[in-house]
C-alpha positions as CSV (number, residue, x, y, z in Angstrom):
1,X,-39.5,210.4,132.0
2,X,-38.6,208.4,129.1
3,X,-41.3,207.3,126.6
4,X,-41.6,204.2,123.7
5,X,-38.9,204.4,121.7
6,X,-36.5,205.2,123.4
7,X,-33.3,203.3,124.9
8,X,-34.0,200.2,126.8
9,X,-34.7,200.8,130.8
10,X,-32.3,199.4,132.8
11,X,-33.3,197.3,135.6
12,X,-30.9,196.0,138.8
13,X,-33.0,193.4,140.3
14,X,-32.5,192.3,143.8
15,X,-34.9,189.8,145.6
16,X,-39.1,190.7,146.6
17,X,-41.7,191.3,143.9
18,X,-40.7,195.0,143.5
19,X,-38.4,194.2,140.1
20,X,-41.5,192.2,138.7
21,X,-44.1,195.4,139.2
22,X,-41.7,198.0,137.7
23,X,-41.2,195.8,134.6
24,X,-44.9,195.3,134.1
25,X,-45.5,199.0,135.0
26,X,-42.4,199.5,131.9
27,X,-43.8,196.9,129.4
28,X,-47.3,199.1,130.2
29,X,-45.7,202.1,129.2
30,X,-44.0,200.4,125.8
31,X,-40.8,200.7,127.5
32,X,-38.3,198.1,126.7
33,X,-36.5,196.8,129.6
34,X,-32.9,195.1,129.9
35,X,-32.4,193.5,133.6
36,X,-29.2,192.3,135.2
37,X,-30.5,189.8,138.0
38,X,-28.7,188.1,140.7
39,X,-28.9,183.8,141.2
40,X,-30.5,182.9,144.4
41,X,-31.8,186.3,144.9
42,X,-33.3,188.0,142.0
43,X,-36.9,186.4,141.6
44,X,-37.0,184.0,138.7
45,X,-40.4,184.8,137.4
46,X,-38.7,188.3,136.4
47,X,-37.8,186.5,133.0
48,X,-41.2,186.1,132.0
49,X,-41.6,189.6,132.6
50,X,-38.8,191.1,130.8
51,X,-37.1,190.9,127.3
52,X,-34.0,189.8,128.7
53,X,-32.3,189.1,131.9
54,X,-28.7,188.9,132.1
55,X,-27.8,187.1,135.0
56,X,-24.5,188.0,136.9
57,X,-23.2,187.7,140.6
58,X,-23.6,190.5,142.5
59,X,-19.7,191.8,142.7
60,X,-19.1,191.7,139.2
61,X,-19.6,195.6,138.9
62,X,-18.0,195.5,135.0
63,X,-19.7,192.7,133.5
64,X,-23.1,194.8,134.8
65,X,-21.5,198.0,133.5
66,X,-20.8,196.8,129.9
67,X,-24.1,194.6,129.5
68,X,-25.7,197.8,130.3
69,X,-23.7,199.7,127.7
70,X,-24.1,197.3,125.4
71,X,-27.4,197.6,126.2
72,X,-27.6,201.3,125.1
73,X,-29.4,202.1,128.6
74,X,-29.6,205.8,129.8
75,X,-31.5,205.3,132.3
76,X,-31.9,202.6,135.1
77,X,-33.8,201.6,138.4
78,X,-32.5,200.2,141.5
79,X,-35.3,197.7,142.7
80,X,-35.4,194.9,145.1
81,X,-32.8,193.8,147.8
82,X,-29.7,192.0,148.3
83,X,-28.7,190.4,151.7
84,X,-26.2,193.3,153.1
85,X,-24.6,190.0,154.5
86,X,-22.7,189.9,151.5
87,X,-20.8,192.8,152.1
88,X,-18.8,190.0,154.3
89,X,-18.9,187.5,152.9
90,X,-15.9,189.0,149.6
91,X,-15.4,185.4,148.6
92,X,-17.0,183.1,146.2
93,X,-20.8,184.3,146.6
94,X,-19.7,187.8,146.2
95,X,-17.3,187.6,143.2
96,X,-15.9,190.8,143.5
97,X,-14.2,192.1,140.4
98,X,-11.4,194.2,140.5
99,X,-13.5,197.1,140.0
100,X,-15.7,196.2,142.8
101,X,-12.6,195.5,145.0
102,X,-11.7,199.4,144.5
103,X,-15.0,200.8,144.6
104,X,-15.5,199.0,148.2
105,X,-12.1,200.4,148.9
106,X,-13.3,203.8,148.9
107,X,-16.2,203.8,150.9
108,X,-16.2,205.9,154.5
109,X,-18.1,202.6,155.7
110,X,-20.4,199.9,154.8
111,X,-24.0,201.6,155.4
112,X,-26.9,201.2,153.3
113,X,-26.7,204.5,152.3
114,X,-22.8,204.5,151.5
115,X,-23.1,201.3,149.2
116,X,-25.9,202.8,147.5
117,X,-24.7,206.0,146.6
118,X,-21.5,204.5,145.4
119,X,-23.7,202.9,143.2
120,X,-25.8,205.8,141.8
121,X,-22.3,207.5,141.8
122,X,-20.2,204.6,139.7
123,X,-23.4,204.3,137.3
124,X,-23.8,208.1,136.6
125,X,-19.8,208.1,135.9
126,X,-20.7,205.5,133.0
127,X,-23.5,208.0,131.7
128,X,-26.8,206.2,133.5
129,X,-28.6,208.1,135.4
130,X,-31.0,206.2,137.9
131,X,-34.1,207.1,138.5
132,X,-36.4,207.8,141.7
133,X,-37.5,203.8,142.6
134,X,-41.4,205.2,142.8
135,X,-42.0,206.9,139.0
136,X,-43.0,204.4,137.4
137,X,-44.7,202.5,140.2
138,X,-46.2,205.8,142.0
139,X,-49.4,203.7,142.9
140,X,-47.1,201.4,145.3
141,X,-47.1,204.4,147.6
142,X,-49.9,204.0,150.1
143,X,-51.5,206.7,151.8
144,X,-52.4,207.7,155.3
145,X,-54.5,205.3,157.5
146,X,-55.5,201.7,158.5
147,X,-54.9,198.8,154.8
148,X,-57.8,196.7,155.8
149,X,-60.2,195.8,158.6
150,X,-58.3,195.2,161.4
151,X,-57.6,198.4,163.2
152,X,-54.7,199.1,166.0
153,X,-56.0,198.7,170.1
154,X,-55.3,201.4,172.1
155,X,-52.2,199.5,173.6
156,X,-50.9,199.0,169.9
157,X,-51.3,202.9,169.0
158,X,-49.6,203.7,172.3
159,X,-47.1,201.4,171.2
160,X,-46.6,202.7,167.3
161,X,-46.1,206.4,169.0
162,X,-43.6,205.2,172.2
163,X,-41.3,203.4,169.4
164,X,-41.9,206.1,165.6
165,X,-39.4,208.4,167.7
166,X,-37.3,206.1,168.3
167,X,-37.2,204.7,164.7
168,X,-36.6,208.2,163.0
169,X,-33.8,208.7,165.5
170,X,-32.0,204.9,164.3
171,X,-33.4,205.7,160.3
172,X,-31.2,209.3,160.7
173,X,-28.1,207.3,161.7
174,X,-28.8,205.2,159.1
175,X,-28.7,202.3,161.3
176,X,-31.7,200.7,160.2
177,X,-35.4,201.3,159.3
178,X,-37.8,199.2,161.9
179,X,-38.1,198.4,165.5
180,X,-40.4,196.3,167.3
181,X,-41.9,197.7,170.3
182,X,-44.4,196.3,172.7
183,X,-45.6,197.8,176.3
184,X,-43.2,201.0,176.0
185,X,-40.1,198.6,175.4
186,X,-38.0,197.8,172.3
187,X,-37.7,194.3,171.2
188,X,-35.7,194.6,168.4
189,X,-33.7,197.1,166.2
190,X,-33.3,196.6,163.1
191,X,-30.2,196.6,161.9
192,X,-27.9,194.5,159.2
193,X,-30.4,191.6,159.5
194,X,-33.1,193.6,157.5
195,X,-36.8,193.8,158.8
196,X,-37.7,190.4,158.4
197,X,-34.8,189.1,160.8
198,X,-35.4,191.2,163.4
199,X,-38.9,191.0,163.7
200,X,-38.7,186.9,163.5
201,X,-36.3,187.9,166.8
202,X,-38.4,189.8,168.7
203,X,-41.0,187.2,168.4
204,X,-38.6,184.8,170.2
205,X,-38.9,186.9,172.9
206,X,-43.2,188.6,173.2
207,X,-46.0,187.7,171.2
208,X,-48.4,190.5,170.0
209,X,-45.7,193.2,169.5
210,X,-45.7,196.0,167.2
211,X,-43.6,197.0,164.4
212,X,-42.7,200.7,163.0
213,X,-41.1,201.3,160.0
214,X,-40.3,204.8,158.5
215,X,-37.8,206.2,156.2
216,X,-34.6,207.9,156.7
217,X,-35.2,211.4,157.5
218,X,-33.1,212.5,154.3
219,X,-34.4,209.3,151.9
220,X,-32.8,209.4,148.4
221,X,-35.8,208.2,146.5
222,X,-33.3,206.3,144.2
223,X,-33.1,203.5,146.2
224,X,-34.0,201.3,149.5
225,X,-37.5,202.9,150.0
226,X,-38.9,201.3,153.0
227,X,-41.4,198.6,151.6
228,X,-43.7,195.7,152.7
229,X,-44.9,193.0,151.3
230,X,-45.5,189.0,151.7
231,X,-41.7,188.3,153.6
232,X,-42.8,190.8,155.6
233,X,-46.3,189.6,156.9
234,X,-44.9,186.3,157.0
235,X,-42.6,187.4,159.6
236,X,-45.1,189.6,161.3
237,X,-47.2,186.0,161.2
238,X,-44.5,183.6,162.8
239,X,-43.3,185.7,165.4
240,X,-46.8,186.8,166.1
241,X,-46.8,190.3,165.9
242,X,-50.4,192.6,166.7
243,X,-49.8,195.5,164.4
244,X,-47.0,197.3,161.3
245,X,-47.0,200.7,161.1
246,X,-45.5,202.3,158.4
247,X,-44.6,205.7,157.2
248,X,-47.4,207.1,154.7
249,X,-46.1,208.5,151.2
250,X,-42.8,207.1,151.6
251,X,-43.2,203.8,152.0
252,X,-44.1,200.6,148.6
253,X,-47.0,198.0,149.6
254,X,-46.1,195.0,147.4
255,X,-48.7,192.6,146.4
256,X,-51.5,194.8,148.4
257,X,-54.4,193.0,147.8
258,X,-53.0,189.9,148.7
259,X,-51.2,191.2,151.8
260,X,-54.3,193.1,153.2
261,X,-56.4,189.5,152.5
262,X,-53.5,187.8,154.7
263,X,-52.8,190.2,157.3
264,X,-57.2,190.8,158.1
265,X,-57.0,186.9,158.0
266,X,-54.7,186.8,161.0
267,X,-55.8,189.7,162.8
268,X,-52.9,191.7,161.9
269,X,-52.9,195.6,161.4
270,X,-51.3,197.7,158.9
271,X,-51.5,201.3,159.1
272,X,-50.1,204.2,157.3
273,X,-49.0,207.7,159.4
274,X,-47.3,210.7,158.7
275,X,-43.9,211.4,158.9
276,X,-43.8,213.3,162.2
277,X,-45.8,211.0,163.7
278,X,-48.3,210.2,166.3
279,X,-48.3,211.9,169.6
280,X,-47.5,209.6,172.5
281,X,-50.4,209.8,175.1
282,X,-49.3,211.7,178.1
């Protein structure tokens, strides 16, 4: 791990309060920090936070490459999200450079996991080498067990164990990394959308359903570690959702006291388990 002194961090800031806690956790640490955000995604507040923030749209790959050099960074984080949308939409949101243009040319397909590790991969060719999205935020990782008061019914643990098979299977495809279950019956997959979307559309069709959320069998700690935070109650809020469970060690609570304060407030449980699982009741 790097220490004061040494070259600035890099930090590629998509949207959600995980870029603002990995700068504070850097500026703790007397780590410098150079950021390359993204308009209308990257949280503004992430100037205050940071030295600079070179802002850039999100398919100009060499302008982010040579701030970066120029930059002297060795290292870098991935943190945040940008709306996998974009991938479709090549024209003026986008701005795909020509670099960009071939990079997306090369890819088997468009799956989280593919655009990410032609990321990791184009960065380590200039010399950066990214680091696991947890080290310098290891407290983010929550632990096994229930957040705050509110504790799953029986229906809503019968519930998390019918549909955490069912998301390992769809995380392992890399097809997405929540579904929303309720009575033994999937609601919603998630799936481009991202979490948020597809629990909003399960609430259009059952209240009090439950939502499980795991990582990919084979997660590359470097990037899209499944998190939760205040998008995600608020969704779990307007489509009226009973319970989120989520995978324990793997997974970043943003913002926790605030979200436990909010979810106990509308009788909403959150609850960490372990990767394999619980056992579905015979």
């Amino acid at each position: 791990m790097a220490t004061a002194g040494e070259e600035a961090l890099g930090l590629i800031a998509g949207s959600g309060s995980l870029p603002l806690e990995i700068a504070r956790a850097a500026r703790r640490r007397g780590r410098g920090v150079l950021a390359l955000g993204f308009p209308g995604h990257t949280d503004e507040r992430l100037a205050g936070e940071v030295p600079e923030v070179i802002w850039l749209a999100p398919g100009r790959l060499e302008a982010a490459l040579e701030a970066l050099r120029a930059g002297r960074v060795r290292e870098a984080v991935l943190a945040g999200k940008l709306p996998k949308l974009l991938l479709f939409r090549e024209g003026e949101s986008l701005e795909l450079d020509a670099l960009a243009r071939e990079a997306l040319g090369r890819l088997p397909d468009r799956r989280d996991g593919s655009v990410l590790a032609l990321v990791v991969e184009t960065l380590h060719g200039r010399g950066i080498r990214i680091l696991p999205q947890a080290e310098l935020v290891p407290e983010l990782l929550s632990g096994e067990g229930p957040l705050g008061r509110v504790r799953p019914s029986p229906a809503q643990s019968a519930d998390i164990a019918f549909g955490w098979p069912v998301a390992r299977a769809l995380a392992g495809l890399d097809v997405g990394q929540a579904v929303v279950v309720k009575d033994g019956a999937v609601l919603a997959v998630e799936a481009l959308e991202g979490t948020d979307a597809a629990i909003r559309r399960a609430g259009q069709l059952a209240p009090g359903a439950v939502v499980v959320k795991v990582a990919r069998p084979a997660q590359d700690p470097r990037f899209d570690l499944p998190a939760i935070g205040a998008g995600t109650l608020a969704a779990l809020r307007e489509a009226r959702a009973g319970a989120l469970a989520f995978e324990a060690g793997r997974t970043l609570v943003l913002e926790r006291e605030a979200l436990v304060r909010e979810a106990d407030a509308a009788g909403i449980a959150l609850v960490g388990v372990a990767g394999p699982g619980p056992e579905a009741a015979p």
